[in-house]
C-alpha positions, 0 to 999 in steps of 0.5 A: 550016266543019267544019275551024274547028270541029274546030280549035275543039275542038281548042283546047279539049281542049288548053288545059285539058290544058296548064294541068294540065301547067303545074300539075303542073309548077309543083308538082313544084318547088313542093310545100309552096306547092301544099299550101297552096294546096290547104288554102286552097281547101278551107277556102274550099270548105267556107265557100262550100258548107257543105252540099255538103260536108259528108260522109255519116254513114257515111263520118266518125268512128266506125264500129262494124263488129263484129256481135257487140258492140253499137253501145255497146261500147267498141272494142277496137280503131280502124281508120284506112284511107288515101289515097282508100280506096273503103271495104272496105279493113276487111272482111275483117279486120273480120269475122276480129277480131269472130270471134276477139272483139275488137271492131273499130271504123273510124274514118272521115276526109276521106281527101285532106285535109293528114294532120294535119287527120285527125289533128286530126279524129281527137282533136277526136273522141277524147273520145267514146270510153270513157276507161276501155277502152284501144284498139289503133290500126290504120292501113293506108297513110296511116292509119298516119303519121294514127296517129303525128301523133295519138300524137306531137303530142295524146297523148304530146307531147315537150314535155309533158302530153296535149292530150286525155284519153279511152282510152290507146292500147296498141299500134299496128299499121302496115300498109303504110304509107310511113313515110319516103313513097311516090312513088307519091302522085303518081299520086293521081289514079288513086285519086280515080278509083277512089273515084268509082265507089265513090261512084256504086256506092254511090249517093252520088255528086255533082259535091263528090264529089271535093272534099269529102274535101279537094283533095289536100294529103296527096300533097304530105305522103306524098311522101319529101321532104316537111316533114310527114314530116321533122317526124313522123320527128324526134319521139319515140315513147312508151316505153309504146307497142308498135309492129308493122309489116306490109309486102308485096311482090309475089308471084313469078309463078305457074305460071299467069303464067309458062305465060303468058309464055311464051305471050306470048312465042312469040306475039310471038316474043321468047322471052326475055321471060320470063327478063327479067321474071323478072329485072326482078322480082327486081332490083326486087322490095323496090323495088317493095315492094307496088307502092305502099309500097317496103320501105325505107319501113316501118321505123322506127328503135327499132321490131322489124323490119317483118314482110314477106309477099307480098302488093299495097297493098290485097291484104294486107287485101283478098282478089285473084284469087290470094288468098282470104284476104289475107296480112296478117289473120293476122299482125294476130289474132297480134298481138292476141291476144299483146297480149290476153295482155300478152306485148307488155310488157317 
């Protein structure tokens, strides 16, 4: 008895596991077919359970974060967070900006959804902005490739006038964003995870947690050979519109870290695992880039060369154990402030 019923539980641990390895093998070959497949099923989520999921206020469209300026200001500048931002990706940098007197406001999406739905989320909403006071867009990750969709296809399209009016846009900031793609998307499970404990920490976790914010269509679009890629990449970006890229890689190991592998290495007794990590950083170091985002992943042709700083995918924004402040806000605050100046014109 006790034998069928744990080849019972057995059958049912493994089925399900199998059926995932099915999935995630039919869509490895099959990634545009997969992404349409996940659109559908979250558009029929959203018609059979309206409610459900529909997301908190607090984590769609605008966001005013500054402490200085009231809600009504018009912002200085919109912040775009990436693929299944738990929330704080914007604090630090936030905090710094209200300081130095600009007036920070994030703009909040459904942040695993196809790309150019966030994009169209971000114009359906564009409008509600002050058409007189132009903007800085800043975009960490995919908020960045949701910031080159808007421009080039709703308010510079190639092929004609704007699709929308409200404020012009004058200037972008990118950081860290996998402009030619990331093949860590795949691994998006794990930050769907992340973001969970972020939903139950913040007390509006349920069962919609994960599908409300989309199904996963923007994995299949951050991957380098996908067709969303290819056709934002081939369009052209306004003359008009300076661009600056902010990248990371990696830091060299500390003296803390190498004191412990070399610790590491006469407990196990392989002293040479210290050498050959060092080495292995080296030869991969702008491979790995920020240990999401590659280095040759940032530039993008008739743009200045990205600016490169030591620092991981959320630590350029986000302050680690080895960071108080993270690499990336004081780039950020120059970049501003030259722009405040006009000095970005030719």
């Amino acid at each position: 008895m006790k034998r069928r019923l744990r080849r019972t539980l057995l059958i049912l641990i493994a089925l399900p596991l199998f059926a995932l390895g099915v999935w995630a093998l039919w869509g490895e070959f099959q990634p545009e077919q997969e992404r349409e497949l996940r659109v559908k099923v979250h558009d029929r989520l959203e018609q059979w359970f309206p409610e459900a999921m529909e997301l908190p206020d607090e984590l769609l469209g605008f966001i005013p974060r500054s402490q200085r300026y009231p809600d009504s200001a018009a912002p200085d500048a919109i912040l775009l967070h990436g693929l299944d931002e738990p929330g704080n990706i914007w604090d630090e940098l936030a905090t710094a900006m209200d300081t130095a007197g600009f007036n920070p406001v994030e703009f909040r999406y459904p942040n695993d959804q196809a790309i150019d739905r966030s994009t169209d989320l971000l114009a359906e909403r564009w409008e509600d902005l002050d058409a007189d006071h132009p903007v800085i867009l800043i975009g960490h990750s995919m908020g960045g490739l949701v910031i080159r969709d808007f421009i080039t296809r709703w308010r510079h399209p190639a092929d004609g006038e704007p699709r929308i009016g409200g404020p012009p846009v004058d200037g972008v900031i990118l950081i860290a964003t996998p402009n030619h793609g990331s093949e860590w998307a795949r691994l998006r499970m794990w930050l769907e995870l992340r973001e969970w404990f972020a939903d139950i920490r913040e007390e509006r976790f349920s069962l919609f947690a994960g599908l409300r914010d989309g199904t996963g269509a923007a994995k299949i679009d951050l991957r380098p050979d996908s067709r969303f890629l290819a056709e934002l990449n081939a369009r052209p970006w306004p003359d008009d519109i300076p661009v600056r890229i902010i990248g990371g890689v990696l830091a060299e190991p500390t003296p803390e870290m190498e004191r412990s592998l070399q610790q590491m290495g006469e407990q196990l007794d392989a002293p040479e695992l210290p050498r050959r990590i060092a080495d292995w950083l080296d030869q991969t170091g702008e491979g790995l880039g920020d240990g999401v985002v590659p280095v040759d992943s940032l530039a993008l042709e008739g743009h200045p060369e990205p600016l490169v700083v030591e620092g991981s995918h959320r630590g350029l924004l986000v302050p680690t154990p080895l960071t108080d402040t993270p690499p990336a806000i004081e780039p950020v605050l120059e970049i501003l402030e030259q722009w405040r100046r006009g000095l970005h014109r030719p």
